[in-house]
C-alpha positions in Angstrom: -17.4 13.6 1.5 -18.0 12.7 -2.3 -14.9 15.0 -2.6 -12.4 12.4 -0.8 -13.8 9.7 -2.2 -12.4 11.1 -6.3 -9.9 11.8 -4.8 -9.0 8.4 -3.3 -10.3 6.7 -6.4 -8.3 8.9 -8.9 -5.6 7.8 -6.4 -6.0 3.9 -6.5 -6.5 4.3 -10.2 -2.8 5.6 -10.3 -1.3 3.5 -8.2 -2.7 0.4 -10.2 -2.0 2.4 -13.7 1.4 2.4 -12.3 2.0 -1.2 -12.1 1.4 -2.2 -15.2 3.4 -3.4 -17.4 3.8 -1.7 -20.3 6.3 -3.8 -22.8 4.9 -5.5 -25.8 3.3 -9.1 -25.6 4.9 -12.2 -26.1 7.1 -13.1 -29.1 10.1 -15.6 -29.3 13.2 -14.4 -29.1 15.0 -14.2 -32.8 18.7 -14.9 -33.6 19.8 -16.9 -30.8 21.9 -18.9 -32.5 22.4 -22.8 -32.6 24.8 -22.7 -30.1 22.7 -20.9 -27.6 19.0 -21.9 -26.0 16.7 -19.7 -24.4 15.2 -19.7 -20.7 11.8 -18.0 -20.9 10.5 -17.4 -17.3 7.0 -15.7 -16.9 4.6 -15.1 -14.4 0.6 -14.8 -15.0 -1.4 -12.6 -14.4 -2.9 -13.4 -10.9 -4.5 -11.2 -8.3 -2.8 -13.6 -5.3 0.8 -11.5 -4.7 0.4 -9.5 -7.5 1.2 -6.0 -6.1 4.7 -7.5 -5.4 7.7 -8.1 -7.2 9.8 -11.3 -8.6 13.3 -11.1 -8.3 14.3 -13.5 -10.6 18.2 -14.7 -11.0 19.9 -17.7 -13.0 22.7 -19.4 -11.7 23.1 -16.6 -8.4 22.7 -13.4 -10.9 20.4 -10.9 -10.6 18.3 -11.0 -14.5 14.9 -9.2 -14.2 12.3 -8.0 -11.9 8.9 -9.9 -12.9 5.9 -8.0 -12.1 2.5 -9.3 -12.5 1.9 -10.9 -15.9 5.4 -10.0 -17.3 8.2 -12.6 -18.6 11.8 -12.4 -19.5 13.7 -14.3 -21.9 17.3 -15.1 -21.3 19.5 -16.4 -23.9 22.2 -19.3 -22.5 24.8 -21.9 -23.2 23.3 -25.3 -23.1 23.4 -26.9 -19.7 22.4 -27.0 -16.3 21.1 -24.1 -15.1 19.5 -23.0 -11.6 16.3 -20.1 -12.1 15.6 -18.6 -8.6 13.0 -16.5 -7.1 12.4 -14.0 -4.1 10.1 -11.7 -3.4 10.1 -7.5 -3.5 7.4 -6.3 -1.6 7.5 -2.9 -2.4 5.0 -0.9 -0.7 3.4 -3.6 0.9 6.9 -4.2 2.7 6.6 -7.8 4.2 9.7 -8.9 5.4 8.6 -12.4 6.2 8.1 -13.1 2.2 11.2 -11.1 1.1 13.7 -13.7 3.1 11.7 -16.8 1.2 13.0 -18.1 -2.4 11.6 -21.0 -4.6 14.4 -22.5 -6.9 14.3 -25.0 -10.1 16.7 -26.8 -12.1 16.3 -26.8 -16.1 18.9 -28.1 -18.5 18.7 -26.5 -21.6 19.2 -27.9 -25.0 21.1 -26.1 -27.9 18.7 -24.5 -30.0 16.0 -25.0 -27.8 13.4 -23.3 -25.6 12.7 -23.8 -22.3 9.5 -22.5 -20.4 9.5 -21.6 -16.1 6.3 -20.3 -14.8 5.7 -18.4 -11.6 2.5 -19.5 -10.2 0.9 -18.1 -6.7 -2.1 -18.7 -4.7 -3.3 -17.7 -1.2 -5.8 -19.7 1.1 -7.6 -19.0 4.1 -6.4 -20.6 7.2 -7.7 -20.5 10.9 -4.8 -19.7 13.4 -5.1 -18.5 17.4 -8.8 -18.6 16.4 -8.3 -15.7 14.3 -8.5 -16.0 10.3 -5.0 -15.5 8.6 -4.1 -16.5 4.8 -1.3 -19.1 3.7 0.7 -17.7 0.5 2.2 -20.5 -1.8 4.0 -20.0 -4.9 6.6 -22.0 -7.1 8.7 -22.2 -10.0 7.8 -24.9 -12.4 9.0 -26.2 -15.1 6.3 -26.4 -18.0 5.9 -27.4 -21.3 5.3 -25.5 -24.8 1.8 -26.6 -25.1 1.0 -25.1 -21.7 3.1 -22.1 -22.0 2.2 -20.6 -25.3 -1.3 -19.8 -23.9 0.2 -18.9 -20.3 3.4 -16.3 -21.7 1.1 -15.2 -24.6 -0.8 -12.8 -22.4 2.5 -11.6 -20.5 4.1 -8.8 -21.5 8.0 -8.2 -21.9 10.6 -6.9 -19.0 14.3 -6.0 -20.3 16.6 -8.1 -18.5 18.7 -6.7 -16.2 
């Protein structure tokens, strides 16, 4: 018995090993140019959803797949600009999340950086007298003060 229990821990401990991200912690992106701002979009670290993935895409293109306390930056032309989210649930495989997206609007200055975060939290709810949990997550729009401490302790994903 003490046998299958190393072996299911040496298990979880790979599975979890595996979903890490591994790029290097934040830093602003260099040499976008005056012309150009920057979207950064991150997500921190939280146990609520974390074993799935973000799908995130701006303005109906697909740009990065935001695991658990990861962040992309995306360079773009000043403007309007649409950041949209929906869920990859991987191994967990739940349908009823992957057909939900959350959307925001951000219009980006010229040599300026704008911050999204992906925020998520679950609750216990009572339904059919049985207990179930209610998932809730969002992008928001946020501003440097908050996000510096937020992105600092994300770690990079390469665009797609």
């Amino acid at each position: 018995m003490t046998r299958v229990w190393k072996i299911s821990a040496l298990v979880w401990l790979g599975l979890l090993s595996a979903c890490t991200i591994t790029g290097p912690t934040f830093t602003p992106l260099e040499n976008v140019g005056s012309q150009r701002g920057v979207i950064y979009v991150y997500r921190p670290s939280n146990y609520d959803m974390g074993l799935m993935s973000a799908l995130i895409s701006l303005d109906g293109k697909p740009v990065a797949s935001l695991e658990n306390g990861g962040y992309v930056a995306v360079p773009v032309t000043p403007g309007e600009h649409t950041v949209t989210q929906k869920w990859k649930a991987g191994i967990l495989g739940n349908a009823d999340l992957e057909g939900d997206t959350t959307a925001v609007v951000i219009d980006v200055k010229s040599s300026d950086a704008s911050y999204i975060s992906l925020t998520s939290s679950s609750a216990r709810v009572r339904v059919n007298q049985s207990n179930a949990v209610k998932l809730h997550w969002q992008l928001n729009k946020v501003s440097v003060d908050q996000a510096l401490p937020e992105i600092s302790q994300c770690r990079k994903v390469e665009a797609l």
